[in-house]
PQR file with spaces between the fields and no chain letter, atoms N, CA, C, O and H, PARSE charges and radii, in Angstrom:
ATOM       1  N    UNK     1      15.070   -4.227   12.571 -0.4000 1.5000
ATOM       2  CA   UNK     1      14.541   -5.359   11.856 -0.0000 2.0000
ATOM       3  C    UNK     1      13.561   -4.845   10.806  0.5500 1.7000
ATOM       4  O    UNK     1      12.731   -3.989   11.111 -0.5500 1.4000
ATOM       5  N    UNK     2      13.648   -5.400    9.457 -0.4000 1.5000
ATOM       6  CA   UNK     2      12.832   -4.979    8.501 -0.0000 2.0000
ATOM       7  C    UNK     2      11.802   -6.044    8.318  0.5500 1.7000
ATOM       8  O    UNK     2      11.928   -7.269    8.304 -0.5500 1.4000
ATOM       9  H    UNK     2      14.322   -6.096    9.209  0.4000 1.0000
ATOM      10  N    UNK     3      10.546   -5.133    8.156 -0.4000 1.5000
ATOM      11  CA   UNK     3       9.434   -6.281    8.041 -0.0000 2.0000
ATOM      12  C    UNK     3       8.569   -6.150    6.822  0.5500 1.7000
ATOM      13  O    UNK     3       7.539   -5.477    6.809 -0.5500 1.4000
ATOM      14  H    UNK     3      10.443   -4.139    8.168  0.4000 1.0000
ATOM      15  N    UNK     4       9.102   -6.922    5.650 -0.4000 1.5000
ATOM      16  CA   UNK     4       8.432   -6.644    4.031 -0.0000 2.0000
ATOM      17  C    UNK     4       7.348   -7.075    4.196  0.5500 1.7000
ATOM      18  O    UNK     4       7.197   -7.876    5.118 -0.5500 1.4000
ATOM      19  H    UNK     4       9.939   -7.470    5.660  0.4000 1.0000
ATOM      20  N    UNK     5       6.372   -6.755    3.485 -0.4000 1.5000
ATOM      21  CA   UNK     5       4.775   -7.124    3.499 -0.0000 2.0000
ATOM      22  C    UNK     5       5.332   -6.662    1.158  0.5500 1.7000
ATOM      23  O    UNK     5       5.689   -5.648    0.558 -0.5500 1.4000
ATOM      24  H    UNK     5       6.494   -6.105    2.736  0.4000 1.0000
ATOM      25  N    UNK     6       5.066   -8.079    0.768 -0.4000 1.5000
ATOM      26  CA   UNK     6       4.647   -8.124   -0.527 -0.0000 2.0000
ATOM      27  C    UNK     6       3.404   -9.079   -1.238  0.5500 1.7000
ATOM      28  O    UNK     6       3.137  -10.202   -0.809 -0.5500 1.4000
ATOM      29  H    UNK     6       4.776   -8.903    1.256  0.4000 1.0000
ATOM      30  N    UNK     7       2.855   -8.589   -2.128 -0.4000 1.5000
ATOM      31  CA   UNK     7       2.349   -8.590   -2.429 -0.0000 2.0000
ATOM      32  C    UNK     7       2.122   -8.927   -4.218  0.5500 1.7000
ATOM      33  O    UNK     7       1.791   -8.045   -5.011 -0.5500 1.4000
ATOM      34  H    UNK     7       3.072   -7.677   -2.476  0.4000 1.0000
ATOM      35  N    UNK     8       2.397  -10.476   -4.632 -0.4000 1.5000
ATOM      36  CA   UNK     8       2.908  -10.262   -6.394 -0.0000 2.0000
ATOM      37  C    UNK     8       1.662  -10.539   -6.832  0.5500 1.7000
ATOM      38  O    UNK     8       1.740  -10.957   -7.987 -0.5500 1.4000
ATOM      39  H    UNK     8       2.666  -11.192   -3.988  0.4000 1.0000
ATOM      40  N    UNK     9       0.063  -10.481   -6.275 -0.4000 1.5000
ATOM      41  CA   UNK     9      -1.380  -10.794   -6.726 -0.0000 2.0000
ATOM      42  C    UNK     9      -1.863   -9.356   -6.192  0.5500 1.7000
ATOM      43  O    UNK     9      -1.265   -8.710   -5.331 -0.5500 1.4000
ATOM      44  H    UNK     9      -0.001  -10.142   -5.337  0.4000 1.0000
ATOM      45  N    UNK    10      -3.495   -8.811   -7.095 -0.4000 1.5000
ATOM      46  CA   UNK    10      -3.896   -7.947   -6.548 -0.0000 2.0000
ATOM      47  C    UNK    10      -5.266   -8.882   -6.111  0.5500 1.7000
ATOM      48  O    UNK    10      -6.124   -9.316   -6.879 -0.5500 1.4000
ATOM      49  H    UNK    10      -3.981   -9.336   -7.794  0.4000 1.0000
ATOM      50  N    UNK    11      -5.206   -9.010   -4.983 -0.4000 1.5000
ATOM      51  CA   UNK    11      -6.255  -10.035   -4.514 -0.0000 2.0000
ATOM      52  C    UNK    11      -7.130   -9.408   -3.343  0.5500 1.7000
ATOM      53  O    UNK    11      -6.359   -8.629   -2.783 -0.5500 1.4000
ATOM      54  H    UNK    11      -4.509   -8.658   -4.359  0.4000 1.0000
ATOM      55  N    UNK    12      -7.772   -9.385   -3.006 -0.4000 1.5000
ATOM      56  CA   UNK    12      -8.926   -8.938   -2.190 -0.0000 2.0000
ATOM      57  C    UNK    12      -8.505   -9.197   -0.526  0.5500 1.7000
ATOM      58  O    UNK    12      -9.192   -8.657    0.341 -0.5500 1.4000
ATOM      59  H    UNK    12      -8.398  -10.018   -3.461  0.4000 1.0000
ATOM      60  N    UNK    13      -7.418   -9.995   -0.184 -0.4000 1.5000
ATOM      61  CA   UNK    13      -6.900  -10.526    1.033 -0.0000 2.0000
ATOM      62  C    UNK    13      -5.813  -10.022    1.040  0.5500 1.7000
ATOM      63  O    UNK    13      -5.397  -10.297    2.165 -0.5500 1.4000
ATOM      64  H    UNK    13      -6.861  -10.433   -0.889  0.4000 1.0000
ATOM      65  N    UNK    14      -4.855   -9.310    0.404 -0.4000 1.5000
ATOM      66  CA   UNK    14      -4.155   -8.860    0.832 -0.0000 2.0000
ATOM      67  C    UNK    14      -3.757   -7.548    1.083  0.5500 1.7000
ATOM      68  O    UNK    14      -4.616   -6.673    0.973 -0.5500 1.4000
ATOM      69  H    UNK    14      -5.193   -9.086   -0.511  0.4000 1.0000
ATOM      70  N    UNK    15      -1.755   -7.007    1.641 -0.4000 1.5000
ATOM      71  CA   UNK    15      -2.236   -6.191    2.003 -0.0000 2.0000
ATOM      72  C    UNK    15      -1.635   -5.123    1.037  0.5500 1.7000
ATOM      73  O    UNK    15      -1.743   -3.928    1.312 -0.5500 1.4000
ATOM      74  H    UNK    15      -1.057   -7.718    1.730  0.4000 1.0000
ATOM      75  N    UNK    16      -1.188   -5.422    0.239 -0.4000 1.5000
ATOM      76  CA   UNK    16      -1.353   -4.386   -1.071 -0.0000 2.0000
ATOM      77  C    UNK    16      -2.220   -3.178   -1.314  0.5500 1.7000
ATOM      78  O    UNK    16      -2.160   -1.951   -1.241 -0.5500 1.4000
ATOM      79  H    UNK    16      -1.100   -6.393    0.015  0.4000 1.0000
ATOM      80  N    UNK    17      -3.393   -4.529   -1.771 -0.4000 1.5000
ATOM      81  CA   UNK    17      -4.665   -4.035   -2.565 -0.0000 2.0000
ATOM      82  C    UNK    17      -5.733   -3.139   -1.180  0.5500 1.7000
ATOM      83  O    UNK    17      -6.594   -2.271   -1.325 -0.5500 1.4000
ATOM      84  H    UNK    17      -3.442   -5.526   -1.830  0.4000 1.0000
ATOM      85  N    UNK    18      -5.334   -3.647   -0.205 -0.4000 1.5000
ATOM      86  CA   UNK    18      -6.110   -2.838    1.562 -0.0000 2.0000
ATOM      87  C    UNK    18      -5.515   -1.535    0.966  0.5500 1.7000
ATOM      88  O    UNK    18      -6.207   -0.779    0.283 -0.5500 1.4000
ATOM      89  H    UNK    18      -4.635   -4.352   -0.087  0.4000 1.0000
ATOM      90  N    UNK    19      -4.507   -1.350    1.183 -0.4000 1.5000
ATOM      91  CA   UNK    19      -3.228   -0.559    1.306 -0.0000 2.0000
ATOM      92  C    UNK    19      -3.864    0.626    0.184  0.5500 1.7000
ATOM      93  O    UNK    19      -4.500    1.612    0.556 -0.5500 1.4000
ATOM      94  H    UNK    19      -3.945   -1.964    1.737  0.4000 1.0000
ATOM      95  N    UNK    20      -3.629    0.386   -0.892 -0.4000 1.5000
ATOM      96  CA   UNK    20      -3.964    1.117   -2.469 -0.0000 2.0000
ATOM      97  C    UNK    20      -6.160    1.605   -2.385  0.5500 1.7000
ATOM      98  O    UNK    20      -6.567    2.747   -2.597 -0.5500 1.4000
ATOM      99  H    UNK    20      -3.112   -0.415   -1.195  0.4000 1.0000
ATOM     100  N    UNK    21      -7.007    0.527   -2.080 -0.4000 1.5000
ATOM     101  CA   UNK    21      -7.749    0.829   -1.491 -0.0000 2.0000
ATOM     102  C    UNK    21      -8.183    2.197   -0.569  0.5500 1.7000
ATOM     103  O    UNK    21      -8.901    3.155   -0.854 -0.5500 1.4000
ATOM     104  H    UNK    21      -6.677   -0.401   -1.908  0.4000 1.0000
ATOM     105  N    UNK    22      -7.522    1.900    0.502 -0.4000 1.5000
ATOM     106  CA   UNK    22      -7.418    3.184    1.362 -0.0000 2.0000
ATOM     107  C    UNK    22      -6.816    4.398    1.111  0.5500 1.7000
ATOM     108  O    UNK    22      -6.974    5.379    1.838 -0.5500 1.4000
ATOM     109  H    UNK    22      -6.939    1.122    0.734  0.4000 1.0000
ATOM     110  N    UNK    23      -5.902    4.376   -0.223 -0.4000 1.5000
ATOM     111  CA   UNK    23      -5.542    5.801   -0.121 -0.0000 2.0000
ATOM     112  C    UNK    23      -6.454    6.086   -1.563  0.5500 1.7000
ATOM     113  O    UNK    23      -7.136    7.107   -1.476 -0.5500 1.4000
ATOM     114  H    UNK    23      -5.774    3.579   -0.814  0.4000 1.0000
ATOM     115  N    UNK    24      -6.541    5.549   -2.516 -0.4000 1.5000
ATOM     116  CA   UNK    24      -7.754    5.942   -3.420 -0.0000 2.0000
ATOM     117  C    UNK    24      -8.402    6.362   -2.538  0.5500 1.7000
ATOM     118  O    UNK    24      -8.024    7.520   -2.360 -0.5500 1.4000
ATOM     119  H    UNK    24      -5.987    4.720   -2.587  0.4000 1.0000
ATOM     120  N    UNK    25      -9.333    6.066   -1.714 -0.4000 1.5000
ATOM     121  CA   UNK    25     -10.255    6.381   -1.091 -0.0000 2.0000
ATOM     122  C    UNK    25      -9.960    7.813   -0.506  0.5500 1.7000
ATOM     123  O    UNK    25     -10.660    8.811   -0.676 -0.5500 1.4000
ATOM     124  H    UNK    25      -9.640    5.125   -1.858  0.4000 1.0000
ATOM     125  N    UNK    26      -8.858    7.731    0.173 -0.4000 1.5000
ATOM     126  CA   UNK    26      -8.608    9.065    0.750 -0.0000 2.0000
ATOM     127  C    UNK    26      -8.164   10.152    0.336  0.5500 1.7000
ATOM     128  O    UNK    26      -8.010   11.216    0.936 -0.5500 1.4000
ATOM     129  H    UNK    26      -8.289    6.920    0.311  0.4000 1.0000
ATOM     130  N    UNK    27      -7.800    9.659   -1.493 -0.4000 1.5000
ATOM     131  CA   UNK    27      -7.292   10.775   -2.161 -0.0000 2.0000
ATOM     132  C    UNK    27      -8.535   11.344   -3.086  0.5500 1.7000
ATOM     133  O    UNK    27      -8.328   12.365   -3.741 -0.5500 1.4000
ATOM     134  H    UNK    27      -7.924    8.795   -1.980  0.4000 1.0000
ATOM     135  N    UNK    28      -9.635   10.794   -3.140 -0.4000 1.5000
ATOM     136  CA   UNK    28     -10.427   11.385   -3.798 -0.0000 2.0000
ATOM     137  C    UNK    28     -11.058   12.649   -3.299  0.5500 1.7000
ATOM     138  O    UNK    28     -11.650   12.399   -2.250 -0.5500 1.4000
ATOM     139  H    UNK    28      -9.803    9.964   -2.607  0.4000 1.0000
ATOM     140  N    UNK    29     -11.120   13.395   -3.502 -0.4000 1.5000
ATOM     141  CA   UNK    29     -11.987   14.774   -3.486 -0.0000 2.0000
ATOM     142  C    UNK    29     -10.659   16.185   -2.544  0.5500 1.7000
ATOM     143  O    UNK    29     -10.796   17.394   -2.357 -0.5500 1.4000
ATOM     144  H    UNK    29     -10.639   13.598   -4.355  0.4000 1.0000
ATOM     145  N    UNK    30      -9.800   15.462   -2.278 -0.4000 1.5000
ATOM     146  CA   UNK    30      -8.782   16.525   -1.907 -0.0000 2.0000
ATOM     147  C    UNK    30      -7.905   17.315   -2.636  0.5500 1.7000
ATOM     148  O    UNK    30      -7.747   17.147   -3.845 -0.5500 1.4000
ATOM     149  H    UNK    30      -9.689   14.480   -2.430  0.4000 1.0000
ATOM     150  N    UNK    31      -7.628   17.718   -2.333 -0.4000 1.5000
ATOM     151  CA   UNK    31      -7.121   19.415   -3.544 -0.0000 2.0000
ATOM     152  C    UNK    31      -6.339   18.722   -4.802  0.5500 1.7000
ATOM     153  O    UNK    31      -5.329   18.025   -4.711 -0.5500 1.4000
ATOM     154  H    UNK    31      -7.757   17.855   -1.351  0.4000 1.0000
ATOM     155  N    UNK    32      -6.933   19.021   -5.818 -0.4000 1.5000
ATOM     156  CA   UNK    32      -6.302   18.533   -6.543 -0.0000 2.0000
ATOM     157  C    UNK    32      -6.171   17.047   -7.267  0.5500 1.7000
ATOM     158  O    UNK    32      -5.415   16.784   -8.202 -0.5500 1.4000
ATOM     159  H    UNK    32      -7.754   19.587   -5.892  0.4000 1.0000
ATOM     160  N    UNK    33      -6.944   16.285   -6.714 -0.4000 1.5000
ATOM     161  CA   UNK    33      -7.414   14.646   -6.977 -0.0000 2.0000
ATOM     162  C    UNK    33      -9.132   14.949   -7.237  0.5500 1.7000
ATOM     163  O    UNK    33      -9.871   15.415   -6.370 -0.5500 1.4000
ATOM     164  H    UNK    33      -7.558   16.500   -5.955  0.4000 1.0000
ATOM     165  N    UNK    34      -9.568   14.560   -8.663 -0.4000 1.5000
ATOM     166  CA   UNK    34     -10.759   14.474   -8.696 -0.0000 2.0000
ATOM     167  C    UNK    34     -10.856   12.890   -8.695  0.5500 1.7000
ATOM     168  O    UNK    34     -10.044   11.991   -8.911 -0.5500 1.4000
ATOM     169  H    UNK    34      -8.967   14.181   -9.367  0.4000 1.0000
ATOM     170  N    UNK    35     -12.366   12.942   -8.316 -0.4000 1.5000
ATOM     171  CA   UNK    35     -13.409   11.075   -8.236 -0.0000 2.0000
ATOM     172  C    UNK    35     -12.788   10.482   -9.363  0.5500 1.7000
ATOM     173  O    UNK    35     -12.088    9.586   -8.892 -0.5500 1.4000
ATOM     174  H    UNK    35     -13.026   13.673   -8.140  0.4000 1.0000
ATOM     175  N    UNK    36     -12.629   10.496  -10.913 -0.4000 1.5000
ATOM     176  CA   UNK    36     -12.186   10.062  -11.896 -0.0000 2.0000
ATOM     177  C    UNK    36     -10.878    9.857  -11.925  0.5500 1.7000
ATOM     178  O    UNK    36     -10.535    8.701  -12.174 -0.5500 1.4000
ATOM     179  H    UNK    36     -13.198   11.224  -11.296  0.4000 1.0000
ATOM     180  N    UNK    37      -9.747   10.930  -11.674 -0.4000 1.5000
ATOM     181  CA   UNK    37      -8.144   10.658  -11.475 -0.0000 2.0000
ATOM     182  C    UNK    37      -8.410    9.438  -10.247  0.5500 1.7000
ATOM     183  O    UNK    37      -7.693    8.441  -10.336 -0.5500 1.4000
ATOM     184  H    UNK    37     -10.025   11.869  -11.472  0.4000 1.0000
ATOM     185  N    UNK    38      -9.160    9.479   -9.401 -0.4000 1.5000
ATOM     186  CA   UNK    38      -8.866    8.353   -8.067 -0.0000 2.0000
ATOM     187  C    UNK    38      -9.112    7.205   -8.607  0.5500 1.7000
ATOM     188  O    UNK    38      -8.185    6.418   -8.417 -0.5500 1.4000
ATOM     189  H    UNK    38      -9.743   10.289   -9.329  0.4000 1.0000
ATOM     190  N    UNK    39     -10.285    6.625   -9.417 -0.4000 1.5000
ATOM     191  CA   UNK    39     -10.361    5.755   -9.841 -0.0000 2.0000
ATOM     192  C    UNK    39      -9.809    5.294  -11.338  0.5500 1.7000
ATOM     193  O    UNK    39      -9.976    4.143  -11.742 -0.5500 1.4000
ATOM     194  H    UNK    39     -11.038    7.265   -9.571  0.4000 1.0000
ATOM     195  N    UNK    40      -9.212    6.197  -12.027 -0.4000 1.5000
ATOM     196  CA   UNK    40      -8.322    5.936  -12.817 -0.0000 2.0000
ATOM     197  C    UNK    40      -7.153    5.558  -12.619  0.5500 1.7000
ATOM     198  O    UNK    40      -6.396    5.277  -13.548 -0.5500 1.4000
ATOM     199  H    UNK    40      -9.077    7.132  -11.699  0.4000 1.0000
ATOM     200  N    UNK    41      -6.773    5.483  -11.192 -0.4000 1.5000
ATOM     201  CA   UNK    41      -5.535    5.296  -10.621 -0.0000 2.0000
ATOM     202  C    UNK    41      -5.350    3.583   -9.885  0.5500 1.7000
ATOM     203  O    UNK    41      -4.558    2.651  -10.032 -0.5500 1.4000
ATOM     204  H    UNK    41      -7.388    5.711  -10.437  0.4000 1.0000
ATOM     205  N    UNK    42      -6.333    3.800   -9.219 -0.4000 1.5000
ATOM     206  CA   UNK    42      -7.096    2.589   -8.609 -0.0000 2.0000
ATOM     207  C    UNK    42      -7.193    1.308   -9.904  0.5500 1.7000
ATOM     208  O    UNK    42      -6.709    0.182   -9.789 -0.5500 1.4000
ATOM     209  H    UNK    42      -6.976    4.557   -9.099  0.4000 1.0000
ATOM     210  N    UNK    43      -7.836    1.757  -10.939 -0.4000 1.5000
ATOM     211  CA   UNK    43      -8.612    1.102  -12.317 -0.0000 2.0000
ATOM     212  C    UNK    43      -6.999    0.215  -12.973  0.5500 1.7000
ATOM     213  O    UNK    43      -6.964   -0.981  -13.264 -0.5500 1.4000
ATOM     214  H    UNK    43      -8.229    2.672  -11.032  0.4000 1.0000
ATOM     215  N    UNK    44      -5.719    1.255  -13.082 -0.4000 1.5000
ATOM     216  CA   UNK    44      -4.489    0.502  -13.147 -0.0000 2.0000
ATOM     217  C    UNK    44      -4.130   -0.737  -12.705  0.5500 1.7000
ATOM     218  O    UNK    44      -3.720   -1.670  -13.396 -0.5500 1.4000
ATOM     219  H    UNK    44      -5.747    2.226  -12.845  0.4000 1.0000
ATOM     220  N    UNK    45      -4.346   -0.701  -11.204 -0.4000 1.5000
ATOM     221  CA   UNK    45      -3.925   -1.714  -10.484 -0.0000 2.0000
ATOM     222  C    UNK    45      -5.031   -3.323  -10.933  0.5500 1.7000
ATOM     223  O    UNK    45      -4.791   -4.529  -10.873 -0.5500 1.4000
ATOM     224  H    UNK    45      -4.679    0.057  -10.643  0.4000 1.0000
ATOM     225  N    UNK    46      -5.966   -2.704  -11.267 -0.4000 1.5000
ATOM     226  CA   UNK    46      -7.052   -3.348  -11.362 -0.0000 2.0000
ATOM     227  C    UNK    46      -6.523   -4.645  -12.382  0.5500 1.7000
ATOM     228  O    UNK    46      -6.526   -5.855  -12.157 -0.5500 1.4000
ATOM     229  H    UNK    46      -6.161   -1.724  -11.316  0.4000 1.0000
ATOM     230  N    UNK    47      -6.038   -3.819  -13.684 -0.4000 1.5000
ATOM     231  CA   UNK    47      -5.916   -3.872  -14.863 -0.0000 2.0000
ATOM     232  C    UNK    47      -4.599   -4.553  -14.741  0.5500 1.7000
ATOM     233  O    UNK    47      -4.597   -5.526  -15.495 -0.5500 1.4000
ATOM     234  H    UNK    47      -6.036   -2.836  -13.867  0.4000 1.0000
ATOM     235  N    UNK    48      -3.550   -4.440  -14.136 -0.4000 1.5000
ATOM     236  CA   UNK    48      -2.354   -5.196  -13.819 -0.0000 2.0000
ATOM     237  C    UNK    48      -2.804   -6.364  -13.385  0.5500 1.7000
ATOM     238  O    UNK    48      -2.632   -7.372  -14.071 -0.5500 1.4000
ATOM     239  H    UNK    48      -3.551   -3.649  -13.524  0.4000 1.0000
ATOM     240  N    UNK    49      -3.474   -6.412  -12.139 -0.4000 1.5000
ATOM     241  CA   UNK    49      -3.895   -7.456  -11.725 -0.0000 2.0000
ATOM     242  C    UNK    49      -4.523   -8.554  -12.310  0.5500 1.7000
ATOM     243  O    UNK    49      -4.348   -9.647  -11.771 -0.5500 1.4000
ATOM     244  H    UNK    49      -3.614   -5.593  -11.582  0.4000 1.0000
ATOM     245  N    UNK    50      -5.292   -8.473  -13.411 -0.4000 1.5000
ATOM     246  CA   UNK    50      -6.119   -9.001  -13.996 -0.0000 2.0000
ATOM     247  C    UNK    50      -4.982   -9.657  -15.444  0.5500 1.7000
ATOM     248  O    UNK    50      -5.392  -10.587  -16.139 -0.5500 1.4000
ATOM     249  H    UNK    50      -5.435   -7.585  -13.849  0.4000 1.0000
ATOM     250  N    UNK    51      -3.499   -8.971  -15.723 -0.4000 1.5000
ATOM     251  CA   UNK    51      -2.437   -9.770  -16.651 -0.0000 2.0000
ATOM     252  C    UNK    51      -1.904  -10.232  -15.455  0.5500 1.7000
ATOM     253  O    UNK    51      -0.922  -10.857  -15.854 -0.5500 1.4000
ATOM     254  H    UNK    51      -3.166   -8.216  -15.158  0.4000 1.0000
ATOM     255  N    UNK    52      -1.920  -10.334  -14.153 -0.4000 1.5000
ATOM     256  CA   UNK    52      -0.856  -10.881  -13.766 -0.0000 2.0000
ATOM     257  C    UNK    52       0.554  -10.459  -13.572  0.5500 1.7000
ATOM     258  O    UNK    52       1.606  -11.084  -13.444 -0.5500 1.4000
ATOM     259  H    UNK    52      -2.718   -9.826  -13.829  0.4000 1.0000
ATOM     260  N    UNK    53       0.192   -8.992  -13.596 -0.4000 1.5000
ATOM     261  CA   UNK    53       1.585   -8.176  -13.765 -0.0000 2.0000
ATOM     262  C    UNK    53       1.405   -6.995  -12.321  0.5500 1.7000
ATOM     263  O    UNK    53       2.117   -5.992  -12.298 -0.5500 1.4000
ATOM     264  H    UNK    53      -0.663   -8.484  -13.700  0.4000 1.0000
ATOM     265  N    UNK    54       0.582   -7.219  -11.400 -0.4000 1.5000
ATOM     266  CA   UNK    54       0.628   -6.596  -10.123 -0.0000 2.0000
ATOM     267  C    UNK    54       1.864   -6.929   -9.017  0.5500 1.7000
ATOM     268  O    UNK    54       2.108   -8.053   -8.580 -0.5500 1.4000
ATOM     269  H    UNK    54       0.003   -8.035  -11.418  0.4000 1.0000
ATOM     270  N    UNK    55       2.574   -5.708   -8.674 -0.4000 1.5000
ATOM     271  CA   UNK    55       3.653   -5.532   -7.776 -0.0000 2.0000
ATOM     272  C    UNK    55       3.037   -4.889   -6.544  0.5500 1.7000
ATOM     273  O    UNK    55       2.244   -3.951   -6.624 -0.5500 1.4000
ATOM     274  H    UNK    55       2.376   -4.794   -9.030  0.4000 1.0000
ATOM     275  N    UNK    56       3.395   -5.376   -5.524 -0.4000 1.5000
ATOM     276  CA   UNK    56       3.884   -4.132   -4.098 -0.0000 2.0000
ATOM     277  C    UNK    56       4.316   -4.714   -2.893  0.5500 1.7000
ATOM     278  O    UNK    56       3.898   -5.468   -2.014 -0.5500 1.4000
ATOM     279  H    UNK    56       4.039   -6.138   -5.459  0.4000 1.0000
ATOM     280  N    UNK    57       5.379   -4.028   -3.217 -0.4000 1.5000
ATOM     281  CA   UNK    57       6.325   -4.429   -1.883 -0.0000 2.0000
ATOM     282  C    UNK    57       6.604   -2.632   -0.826  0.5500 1.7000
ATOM     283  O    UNK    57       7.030   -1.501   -1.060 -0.5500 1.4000
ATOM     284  H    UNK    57       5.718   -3.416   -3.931  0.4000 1.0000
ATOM     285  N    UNK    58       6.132   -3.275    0.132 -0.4000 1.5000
ATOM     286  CA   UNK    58       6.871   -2.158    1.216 -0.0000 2.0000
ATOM     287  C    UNK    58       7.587   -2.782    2.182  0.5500 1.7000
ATOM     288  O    UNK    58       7.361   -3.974    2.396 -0.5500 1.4000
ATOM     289  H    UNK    58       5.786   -4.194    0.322  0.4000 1.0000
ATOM     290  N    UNK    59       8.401   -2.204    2.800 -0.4000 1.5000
ATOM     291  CA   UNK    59       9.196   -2.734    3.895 -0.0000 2.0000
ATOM     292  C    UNK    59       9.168   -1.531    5.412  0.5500 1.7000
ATOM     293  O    UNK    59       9.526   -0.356    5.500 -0.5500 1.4000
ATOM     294  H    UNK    59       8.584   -1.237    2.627  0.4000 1.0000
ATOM     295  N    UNK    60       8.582   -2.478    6.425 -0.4000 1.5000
ATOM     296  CA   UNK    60       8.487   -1.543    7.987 -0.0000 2.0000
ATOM     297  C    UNK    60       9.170   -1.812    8.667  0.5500 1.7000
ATOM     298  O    UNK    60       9.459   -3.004    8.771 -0.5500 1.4000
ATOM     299  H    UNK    60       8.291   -3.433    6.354  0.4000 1.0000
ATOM     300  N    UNK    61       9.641   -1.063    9.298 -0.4000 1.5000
ATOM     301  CA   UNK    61      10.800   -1.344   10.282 -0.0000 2.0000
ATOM     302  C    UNK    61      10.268   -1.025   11.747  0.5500 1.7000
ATOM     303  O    UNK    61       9.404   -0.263   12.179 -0.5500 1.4000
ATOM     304  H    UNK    61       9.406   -0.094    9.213  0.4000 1.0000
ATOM     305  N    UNK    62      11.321   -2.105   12.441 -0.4000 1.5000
ATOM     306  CA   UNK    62      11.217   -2.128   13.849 -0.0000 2.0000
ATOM     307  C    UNK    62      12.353   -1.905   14.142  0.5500 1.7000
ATOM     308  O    UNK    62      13.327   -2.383   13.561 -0.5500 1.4000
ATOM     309  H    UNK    62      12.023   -2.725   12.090  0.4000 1.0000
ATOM     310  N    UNK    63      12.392   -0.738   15.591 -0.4000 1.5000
ATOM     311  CA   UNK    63      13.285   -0.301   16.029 -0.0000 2.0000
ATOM     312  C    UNK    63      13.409   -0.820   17.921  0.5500 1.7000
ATOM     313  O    UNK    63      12.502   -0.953   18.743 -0.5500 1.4000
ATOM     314  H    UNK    63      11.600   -0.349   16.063  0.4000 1.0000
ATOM     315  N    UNK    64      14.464   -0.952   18.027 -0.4000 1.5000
ATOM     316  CA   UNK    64      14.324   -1.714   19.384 -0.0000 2.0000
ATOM     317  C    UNK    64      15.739   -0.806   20.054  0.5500 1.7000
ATOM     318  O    UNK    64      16.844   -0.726   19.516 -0.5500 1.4000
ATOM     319  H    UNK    64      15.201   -0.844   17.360  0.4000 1.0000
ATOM     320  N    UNK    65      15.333   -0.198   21.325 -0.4000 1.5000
ATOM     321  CA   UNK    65      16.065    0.347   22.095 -0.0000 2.0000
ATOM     322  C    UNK    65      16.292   -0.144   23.376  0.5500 1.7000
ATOM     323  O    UNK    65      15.353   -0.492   24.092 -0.5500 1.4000
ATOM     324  H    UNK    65      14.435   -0.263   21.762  0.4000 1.0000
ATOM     325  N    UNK    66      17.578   -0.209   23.767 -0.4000 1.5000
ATOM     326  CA   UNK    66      18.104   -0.776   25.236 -0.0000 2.0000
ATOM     327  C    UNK    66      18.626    0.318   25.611  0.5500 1.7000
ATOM     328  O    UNK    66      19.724    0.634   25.153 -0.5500 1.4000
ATOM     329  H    UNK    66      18.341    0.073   23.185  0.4000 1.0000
ATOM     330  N    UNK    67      17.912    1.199   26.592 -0.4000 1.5000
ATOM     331  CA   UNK    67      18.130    1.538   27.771 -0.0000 2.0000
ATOM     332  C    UNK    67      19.263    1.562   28.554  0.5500 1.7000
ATOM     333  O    UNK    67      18.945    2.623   29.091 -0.5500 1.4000
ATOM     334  H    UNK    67      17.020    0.942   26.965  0.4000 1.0000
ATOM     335  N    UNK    68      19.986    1.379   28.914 -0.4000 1.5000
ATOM     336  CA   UNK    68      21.221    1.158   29.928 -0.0000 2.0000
ATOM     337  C    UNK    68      20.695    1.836   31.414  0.5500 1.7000
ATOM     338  O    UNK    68      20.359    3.020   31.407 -0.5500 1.4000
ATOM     339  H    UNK    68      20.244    0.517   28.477  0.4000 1.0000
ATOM     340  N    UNK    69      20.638    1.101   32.603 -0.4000 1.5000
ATOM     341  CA   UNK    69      20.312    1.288   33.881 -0.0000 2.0000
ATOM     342  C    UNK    69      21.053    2.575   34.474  0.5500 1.7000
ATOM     343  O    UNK    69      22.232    2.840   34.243 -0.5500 1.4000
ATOM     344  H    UNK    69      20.910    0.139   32.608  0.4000 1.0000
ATOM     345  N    UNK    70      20.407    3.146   35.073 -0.4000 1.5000
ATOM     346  CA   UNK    70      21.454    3.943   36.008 -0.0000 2.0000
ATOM     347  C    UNK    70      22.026    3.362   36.919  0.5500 1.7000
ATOM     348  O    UNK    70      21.567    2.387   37.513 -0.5500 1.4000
ATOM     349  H    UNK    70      19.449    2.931   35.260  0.4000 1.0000
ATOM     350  N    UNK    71      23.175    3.934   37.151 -0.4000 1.5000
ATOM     351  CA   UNK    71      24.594    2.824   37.664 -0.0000 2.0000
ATOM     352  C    UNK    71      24.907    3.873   39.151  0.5500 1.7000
ATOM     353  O    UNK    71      25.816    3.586   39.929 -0.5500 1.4000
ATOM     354  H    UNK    71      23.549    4.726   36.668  0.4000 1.0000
């Protein structure tokens, strides 16, 4: 079963902007990502958001297994 989480606002409640949030956050200062590229990256979404032109869609999946009894 696929479970989409989208997102067509960059709004403060959803889970997009959580989503994009947390990895700015976690990409700043690691090899190769400086404070400025993170928030220049971040600053995009910002900037989409603000025309009304913010996307994100992911899709999670659930996997469900049946067992079969020993017989």
């Amino acid at each position: 079963m696929a479970i989409s989480m989208f997102n067509p606002e960059f709004e403060d409640n959803t889970f997009g902007k959580g989503m994009l949030t947390m990895m700015a956050s976690f990409a700043r200062g690691r090899k190769a990502v400086t404070q400025s590229e993170a928030d220049a990256w971040f600053a995009e979404f910002v900037a989409l958001g603000k025309k009304s032109k913010f996307f994100f869609s992911i899709n999670r999946y659930l996997f469900v297994v049946d067992k079969p009894s020993a017989a």
